[in-house]
Every structure is written in structure tokens, then in C-alpha cells.
N, C-alpha and C positions, 0 to 999 in steps of 0.2 A: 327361139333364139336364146344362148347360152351365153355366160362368160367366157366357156370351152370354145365352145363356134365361134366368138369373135377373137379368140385368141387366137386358133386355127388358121384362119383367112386372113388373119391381119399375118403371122409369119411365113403365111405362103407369097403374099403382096411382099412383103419386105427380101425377102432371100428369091424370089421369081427362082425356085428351086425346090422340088417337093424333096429330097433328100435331106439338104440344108436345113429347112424348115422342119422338117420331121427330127433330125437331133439335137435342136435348140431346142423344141417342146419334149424330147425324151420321149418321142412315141415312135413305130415303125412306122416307113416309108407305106408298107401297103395299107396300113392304118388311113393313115391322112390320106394317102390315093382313093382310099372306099371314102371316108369321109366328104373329101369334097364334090366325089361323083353323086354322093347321095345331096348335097347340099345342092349340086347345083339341078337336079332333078326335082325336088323337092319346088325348088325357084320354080324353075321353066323355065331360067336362063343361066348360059355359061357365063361366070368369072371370070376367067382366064381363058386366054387362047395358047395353043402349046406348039412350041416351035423348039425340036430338039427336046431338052432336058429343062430349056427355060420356058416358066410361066408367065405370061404376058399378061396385063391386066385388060379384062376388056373394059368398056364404059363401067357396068355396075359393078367388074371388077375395082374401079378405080374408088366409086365410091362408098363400095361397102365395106373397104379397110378406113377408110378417112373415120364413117362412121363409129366404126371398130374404137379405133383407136381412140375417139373422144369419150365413148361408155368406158373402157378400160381404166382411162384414164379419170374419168367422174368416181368409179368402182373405189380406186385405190386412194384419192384425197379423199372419199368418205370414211374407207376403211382406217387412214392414218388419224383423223380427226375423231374417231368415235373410239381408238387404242388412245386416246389421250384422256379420255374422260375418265 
């Protein structure tokens, strides 16, 4: 697990849209499609369930952005804290 990976997932949860998601991070759509196919292979479980164009979270979908989002968010109050010294 990455800061990339959890950035990935955490804007695929947020935009339920691999499109959307993919030009907020500035990478291609089939990028992050390979990417999460391998992510979720890699697991042994799906993430998302797909209905149309939108990504639905499944259970570990749900909590492996929550997770996400709390390292991201530890990453960057250390990063702003250790730019101050």
C-alpha cells in the first residue's frame, strides 16, 4: 500500500465515477480501470460494485476510503508540520 493507492480509491469512492476520478488525479481512465482491477485482485475482494458508469462502494469499498482518507490526511499535517521546522 501507497500514498498513490490510497489516493486512487479514496477518488474513485468520492466521484463513484472511474472517468471523474481519473481527471482529478490527471491520469487516464484506463490507467485507474487497470489499476483498480489489479487492486482489487491483489485483495481477493471487490471494492466497488459497477452499475452503469457509477461505482458503488461495496462493504470494504466503504472502508478502505474512510481508511484512506485518515493516512492522507496524517501524511499531509506531518508534511505541513515538518515544512515548518
Amino acid at each position: 500500500m501507497d500514498f498513490r493507492e490510497l489516493s486512487y480509491v479514496a477518488a474513485i469512492a468520492k466521484y463513484q465515477n472511474i472517468t471523474k476520478a481519473s481527471e482529478a488525479l490527471y491520469i487516464t481512465q484506463p490507467n485507474l480501470s487497470k489499476f483498480l482491477s489489479t487492486l482489487e485482485n491483489d485483495l481477493g475482494l471487490k471494492l466497488f460494485k459497477r452499475a452503469d458508469k457509477k461505482y458503488v462502494p461495496t462493504y470494504a469499498g466503504q472502508r478502505y476510503p474512510e481508511y484512506a482518507k485518515n493516512i492522507l490526511e496524517s501524511k499531509a499535517s506531518l508534511d505541513s508540520e515538518l515544512a515548518d521546522i
